[in-house]
C-alpha atoms as an extended CHARMM CRD file, in Angstrom:
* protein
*
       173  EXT
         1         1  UNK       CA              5.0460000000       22.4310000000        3.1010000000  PROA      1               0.0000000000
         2         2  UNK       CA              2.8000000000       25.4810000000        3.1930000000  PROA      2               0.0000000000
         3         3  UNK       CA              0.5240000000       26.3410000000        1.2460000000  PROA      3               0.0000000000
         4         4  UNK       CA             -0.3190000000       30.3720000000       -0.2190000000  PROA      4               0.0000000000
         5         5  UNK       CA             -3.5270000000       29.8510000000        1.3740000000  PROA      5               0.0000000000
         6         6  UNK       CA             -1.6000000000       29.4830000000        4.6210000000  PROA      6               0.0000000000
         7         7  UNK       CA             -1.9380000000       25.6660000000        5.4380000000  PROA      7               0.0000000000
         8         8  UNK       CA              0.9400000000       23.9530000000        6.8790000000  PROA      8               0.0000000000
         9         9  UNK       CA              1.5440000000       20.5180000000        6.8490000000  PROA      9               0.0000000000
        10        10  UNK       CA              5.3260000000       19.4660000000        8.4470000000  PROA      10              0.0000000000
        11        11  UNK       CA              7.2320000000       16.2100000000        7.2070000000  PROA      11              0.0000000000
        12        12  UNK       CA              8.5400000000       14.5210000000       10.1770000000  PROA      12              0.0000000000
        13        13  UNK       CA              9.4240000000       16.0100000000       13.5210000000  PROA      13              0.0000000000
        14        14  UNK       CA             12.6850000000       14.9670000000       14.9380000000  PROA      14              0.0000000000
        15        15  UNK       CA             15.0550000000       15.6710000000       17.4550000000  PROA      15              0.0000000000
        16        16  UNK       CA             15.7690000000       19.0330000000       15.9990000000  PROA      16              0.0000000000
        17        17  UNK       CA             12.7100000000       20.2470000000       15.8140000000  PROA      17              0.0000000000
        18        18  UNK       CA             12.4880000000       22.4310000000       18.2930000000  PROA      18              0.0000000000
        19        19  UNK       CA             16.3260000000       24.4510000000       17.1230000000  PROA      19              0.0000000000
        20        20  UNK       CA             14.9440000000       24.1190000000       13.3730000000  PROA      20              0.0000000000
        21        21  UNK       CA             11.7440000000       25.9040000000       14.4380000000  PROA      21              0.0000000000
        22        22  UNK       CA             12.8280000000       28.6770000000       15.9930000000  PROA      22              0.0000000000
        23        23  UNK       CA             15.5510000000       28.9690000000       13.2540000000  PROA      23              0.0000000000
        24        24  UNK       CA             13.4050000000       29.0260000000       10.4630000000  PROA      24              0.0000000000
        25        25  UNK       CA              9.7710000000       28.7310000000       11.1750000000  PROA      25              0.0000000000
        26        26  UNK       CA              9.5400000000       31.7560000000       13.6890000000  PROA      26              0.0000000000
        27        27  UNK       CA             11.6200000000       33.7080000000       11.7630000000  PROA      27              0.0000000000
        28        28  UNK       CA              9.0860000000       33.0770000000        8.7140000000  PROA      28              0.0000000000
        29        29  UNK       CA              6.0770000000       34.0950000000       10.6870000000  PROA      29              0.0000000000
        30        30  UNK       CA              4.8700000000       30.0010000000       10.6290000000  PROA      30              0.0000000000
        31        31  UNK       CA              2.3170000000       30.1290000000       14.1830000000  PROA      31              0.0000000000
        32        32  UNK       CA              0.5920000000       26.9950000000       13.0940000000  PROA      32              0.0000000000
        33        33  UNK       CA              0.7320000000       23.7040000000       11.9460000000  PROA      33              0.0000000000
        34        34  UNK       CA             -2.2120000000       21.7460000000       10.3750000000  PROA      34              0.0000000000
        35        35  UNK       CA             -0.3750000000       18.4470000000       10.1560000000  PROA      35              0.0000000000
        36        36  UNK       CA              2.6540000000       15.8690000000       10.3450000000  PROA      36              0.0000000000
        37        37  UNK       CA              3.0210000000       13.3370000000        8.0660000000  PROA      37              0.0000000000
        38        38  UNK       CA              5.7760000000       10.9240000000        9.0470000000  PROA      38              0.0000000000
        39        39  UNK       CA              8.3430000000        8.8360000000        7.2030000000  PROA      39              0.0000000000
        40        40  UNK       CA              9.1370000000        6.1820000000        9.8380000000  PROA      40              0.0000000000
        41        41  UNK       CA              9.9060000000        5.6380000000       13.4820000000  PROA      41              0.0000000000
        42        42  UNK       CA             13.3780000000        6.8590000000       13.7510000000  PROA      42              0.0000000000
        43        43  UNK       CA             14.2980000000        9.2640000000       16.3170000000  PROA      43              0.0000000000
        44        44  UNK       CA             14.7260000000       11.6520000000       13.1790000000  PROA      44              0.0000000000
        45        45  UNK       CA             11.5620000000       11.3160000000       12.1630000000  PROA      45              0.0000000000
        46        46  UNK       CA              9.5950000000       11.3130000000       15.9100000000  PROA      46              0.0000000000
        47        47  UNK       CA             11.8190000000       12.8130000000       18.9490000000  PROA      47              0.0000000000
        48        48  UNK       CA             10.5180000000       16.2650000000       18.4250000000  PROA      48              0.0000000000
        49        49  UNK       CA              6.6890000000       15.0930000000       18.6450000000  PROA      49              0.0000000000
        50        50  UNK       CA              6.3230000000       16.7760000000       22.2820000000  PROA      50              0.0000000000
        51        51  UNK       CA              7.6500000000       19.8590000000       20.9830000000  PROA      51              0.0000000000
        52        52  UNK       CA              4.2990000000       19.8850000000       18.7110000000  PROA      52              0.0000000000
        53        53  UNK       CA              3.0340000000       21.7370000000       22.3910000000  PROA      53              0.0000000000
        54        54  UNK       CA              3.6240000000       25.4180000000       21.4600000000  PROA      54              0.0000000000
        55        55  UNK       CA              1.6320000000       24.4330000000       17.7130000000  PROA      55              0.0000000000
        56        56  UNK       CA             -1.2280000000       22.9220000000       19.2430000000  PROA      56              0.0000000000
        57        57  UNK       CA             -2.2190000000       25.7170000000       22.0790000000  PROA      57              0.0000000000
        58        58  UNK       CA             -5.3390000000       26.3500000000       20.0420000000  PROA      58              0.0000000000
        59        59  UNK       CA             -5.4800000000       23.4110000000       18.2630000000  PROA      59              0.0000000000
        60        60  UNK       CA             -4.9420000000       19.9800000000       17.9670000000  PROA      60              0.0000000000
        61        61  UNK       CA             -2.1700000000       18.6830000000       15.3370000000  PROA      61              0.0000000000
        62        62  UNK       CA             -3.2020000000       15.7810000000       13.5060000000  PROA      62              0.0000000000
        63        63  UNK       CA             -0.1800000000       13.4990000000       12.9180000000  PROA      63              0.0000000000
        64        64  UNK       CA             -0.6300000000       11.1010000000       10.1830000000  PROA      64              0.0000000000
        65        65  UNK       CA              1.8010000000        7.8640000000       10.2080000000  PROA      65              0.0000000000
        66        66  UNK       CA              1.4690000000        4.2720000000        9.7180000000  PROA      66              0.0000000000
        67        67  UNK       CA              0.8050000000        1.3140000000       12.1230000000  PROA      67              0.0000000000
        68        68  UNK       CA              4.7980000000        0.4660000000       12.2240000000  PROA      68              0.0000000000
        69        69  UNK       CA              5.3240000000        4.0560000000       13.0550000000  PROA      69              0.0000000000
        70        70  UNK       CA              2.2060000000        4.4280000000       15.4340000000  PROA      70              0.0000000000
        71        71  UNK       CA              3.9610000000        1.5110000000       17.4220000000  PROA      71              0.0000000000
        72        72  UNK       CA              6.9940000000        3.6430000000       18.1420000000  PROA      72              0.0000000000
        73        73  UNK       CA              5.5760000000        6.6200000000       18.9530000000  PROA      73              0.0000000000
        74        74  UNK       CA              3.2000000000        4.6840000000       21.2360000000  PROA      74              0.0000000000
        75        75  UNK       CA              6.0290000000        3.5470000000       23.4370000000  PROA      75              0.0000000000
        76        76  UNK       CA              8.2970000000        6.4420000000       23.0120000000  PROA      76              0.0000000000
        77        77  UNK       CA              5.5320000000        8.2880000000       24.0360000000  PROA      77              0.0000000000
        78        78  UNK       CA              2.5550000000        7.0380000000       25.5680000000  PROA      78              0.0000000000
        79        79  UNK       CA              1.3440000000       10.2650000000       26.6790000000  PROA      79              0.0000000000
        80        80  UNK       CA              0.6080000000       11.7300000000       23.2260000000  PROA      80              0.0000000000
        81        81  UNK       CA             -1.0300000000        8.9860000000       22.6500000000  PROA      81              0.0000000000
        82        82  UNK       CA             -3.4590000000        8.3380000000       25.8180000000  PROA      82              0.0000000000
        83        83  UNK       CA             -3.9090000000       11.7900000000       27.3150000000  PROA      83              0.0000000000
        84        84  UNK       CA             -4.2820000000        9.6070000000       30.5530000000  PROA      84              0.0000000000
        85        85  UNK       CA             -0.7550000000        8.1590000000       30.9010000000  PROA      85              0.0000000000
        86        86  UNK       CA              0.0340000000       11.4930000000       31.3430000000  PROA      86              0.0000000000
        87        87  UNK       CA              1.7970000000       12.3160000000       35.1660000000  PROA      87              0.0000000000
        88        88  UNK       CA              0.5950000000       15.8530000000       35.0770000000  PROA      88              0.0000000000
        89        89  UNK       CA              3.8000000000       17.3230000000       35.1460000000  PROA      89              0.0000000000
        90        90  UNK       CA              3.3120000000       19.8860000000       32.3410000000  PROA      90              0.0000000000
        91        91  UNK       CA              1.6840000000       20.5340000000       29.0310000000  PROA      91              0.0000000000
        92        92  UNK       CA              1.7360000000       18.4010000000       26.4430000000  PROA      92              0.0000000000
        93        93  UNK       CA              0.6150000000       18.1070000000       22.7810000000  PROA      93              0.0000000000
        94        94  UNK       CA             -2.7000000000       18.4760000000       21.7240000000  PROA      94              0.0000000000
        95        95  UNK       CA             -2.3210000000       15.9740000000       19.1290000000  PROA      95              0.0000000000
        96        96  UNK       CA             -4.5800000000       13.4410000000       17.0780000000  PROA      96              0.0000000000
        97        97  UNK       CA             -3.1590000000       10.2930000000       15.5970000000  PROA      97              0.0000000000
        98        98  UNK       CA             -4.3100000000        9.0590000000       12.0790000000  PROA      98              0.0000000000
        99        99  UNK       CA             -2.9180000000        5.6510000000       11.4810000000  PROA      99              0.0000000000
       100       100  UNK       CA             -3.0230000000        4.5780000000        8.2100000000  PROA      100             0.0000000000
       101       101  UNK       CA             -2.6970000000        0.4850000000        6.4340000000  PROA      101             0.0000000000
       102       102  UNK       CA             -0.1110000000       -0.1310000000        3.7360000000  PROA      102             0.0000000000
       103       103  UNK       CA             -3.1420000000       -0.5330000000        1.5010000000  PROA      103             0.0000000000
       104       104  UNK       CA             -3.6780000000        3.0720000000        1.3970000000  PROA      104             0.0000000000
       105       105  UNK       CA             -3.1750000000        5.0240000000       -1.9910000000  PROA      105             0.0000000000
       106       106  UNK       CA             -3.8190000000        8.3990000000       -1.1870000000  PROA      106             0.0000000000
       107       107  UNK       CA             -4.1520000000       10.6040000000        1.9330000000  PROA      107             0.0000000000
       108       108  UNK       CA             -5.8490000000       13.8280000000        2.3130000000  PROA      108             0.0000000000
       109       109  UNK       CA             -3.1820000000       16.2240000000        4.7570000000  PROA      109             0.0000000000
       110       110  UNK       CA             -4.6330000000       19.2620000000        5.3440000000  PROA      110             0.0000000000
       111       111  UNK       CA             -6.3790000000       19.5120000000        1.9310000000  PROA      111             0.0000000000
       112       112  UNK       CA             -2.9350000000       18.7630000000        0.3400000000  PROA      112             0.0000000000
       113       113  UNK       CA             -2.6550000000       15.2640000000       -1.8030000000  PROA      113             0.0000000000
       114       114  UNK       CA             -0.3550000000       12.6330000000       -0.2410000000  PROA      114             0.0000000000
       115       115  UNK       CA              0.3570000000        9.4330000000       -2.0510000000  PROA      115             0.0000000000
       116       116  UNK       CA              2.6490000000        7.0860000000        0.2090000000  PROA      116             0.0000000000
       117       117  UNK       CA              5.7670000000        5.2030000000       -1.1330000000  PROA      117             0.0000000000
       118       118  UNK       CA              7.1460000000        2.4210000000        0.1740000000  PROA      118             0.0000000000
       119       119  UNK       CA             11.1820000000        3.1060000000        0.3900000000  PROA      119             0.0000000000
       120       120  UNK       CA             13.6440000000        0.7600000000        1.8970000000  PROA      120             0.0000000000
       121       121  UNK       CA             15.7910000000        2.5060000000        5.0510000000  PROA      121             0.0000000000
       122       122  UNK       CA             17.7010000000       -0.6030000000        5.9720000000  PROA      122             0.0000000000
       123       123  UNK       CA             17.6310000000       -3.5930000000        7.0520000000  PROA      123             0.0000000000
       124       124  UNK       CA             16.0660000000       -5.3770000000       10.0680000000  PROA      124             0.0000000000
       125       125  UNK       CA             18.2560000000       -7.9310000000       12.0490000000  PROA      125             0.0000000000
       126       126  UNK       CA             16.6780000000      -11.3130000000       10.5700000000  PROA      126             0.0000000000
       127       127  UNK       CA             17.6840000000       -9.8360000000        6.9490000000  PROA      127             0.0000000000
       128       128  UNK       CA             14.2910000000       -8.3540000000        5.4970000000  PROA      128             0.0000000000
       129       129  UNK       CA             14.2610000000       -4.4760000000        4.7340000000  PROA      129             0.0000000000
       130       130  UNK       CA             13.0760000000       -1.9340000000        7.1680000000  PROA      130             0.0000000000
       131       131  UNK       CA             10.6830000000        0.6010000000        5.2250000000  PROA      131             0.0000000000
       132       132  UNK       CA             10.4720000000        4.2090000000        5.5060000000  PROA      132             0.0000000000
       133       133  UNK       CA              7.4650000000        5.9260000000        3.2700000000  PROA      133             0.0000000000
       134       134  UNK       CA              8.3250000000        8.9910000000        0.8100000000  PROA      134             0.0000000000
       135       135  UNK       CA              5.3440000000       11.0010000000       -0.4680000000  PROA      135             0.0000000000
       136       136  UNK       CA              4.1060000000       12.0860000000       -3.9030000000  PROA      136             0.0000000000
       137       137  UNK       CA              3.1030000000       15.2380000000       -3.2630000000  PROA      137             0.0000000000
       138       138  UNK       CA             -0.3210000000       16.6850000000       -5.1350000000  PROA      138             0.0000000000
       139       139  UNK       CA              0.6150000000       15.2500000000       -8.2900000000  PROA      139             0.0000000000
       140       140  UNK       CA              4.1430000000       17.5100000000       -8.5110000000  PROA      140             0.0000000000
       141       141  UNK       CA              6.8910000000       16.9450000000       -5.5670000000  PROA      141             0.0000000000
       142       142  UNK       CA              7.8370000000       13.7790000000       -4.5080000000  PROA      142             0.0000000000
       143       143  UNK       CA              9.8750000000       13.4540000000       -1.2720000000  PROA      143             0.0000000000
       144       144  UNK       CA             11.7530000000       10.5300000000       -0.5150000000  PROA      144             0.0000000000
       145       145  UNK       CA             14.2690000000       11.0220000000        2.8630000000  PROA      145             0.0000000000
       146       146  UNK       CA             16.3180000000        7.9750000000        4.2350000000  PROA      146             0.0000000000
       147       147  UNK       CA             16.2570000000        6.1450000000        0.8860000000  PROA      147             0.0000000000
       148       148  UNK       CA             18.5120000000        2.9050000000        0.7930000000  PROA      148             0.0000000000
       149       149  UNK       CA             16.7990000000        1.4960000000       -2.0790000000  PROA      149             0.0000000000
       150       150  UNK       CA             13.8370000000        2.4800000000       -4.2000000000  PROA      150             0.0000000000
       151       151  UNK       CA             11.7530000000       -0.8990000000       -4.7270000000  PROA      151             0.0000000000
       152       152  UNK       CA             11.0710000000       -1.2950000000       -8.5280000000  PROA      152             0.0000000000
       153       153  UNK       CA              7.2000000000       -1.3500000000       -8.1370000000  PROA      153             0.0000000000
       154       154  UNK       CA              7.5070000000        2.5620000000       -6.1300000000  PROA      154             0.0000000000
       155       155  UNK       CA              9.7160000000        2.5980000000       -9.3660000000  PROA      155             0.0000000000
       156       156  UNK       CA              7.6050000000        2.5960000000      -11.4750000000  PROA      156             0.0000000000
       157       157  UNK       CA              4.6390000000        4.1620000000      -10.1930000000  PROA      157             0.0000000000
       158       158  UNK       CA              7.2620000000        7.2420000000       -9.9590000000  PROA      158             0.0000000000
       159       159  UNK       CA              7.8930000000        6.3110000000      -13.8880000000  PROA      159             0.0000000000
       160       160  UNK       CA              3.9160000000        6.7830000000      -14.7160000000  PROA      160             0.0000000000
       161       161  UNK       CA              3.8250000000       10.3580000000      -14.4710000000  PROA      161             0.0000000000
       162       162  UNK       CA              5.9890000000       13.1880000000      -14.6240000000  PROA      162             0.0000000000
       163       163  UNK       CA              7.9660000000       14.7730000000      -11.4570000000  PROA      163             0.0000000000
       164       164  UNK       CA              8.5570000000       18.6570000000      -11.2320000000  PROA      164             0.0000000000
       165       165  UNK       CA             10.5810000000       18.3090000000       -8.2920000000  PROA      165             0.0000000000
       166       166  UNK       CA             12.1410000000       15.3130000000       -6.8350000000  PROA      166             0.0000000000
       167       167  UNK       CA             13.6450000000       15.7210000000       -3.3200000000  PROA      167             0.0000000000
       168       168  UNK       CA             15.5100000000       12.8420000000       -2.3800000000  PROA      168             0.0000000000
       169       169  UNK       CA             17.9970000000       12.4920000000        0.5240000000  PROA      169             0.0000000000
       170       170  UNK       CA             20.0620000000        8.6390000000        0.1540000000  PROA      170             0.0000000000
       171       171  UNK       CA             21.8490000000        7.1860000000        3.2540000000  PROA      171             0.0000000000
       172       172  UNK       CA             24.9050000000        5.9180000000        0.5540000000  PROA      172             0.0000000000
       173       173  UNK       CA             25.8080000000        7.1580000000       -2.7090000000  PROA      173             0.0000000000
């Protein structure tokens, strides 16, 4: 998402990231990223976190996601995380981590409105459903990716007000 005032914000950052970038962001003239938001801890959603290097030379990325997410990324990448499990090997990321409860109702990305909806993305082994978040987006967009079910209470908050533009991207017709 950007902004006119040139703010960027980026929904996920997966293991494309770095091809989609130079496809499309260089291309557009995008140097800078304010913020990730991200969906869940899929490698769709996180492998392309360390390519965040080149957008946080002059300054750090904050990457918004919540504690289930946070717990991924931690392992997958403990050195984004804790600058000091780093080997020292190269540069990486200047990024800061804002880890967000499910009790949260709105976040504030980069001076853009986020409001967080729990989606269903599958199911976990013992049976219960594996959540990915979609976004209502300042009052207008809302983005759901890697939807497998819409829960009726995310129903019908989506019911309460009106949607300019829905993106939504289902893993079964």
């Amino acid at each position: 998402i950007q902004t006119t005032d040139g703010r960027t914000v980026l929904i996920d950052c997966g293991k494309t990231f770095y091809s989609a970038a130079l496809e499309t962001l260089v291309p557009r003239g995008v140097a800078k990223i304010d913020a990730v938001i991200l969906t869940h801890g899929h490698a769709d959603a996180i492998l392309g976190l360390d390519d965040l290097r080149h957008y946080s030379r002059h300054h750090p990325v904050e990457v918004l996601l919540d504690r289930d997410s946070f717990k991924v990324v931690s392992a997958t990448f403990p050195y984004l995380v804790n600058k000091d499990a780093a080997t020292g090997s190269g540069v990486i990321a200047d990024l800061t981590f804002k880890v967000f409860g499910d009790d949260v109702r709105v976040l504030d990305v980069a001076g853009i409105k986020f409001e967080p909806l729990r989606v269903e993305h599958g199911i976990h082994p013992d049976g219960s459903p594996f959540f990915a978040l979609g976004f209502r987006i300042d009052d207008s967009l809302v983005y759901l990716s890697d939807v497998s079910a819409v829960p009726e209470p995310v129903m019908q908050l989506l019911c309460e007000r009106p949607i300019d533009t829905l993106v939504l991207d289902c893993l079964h017709p």
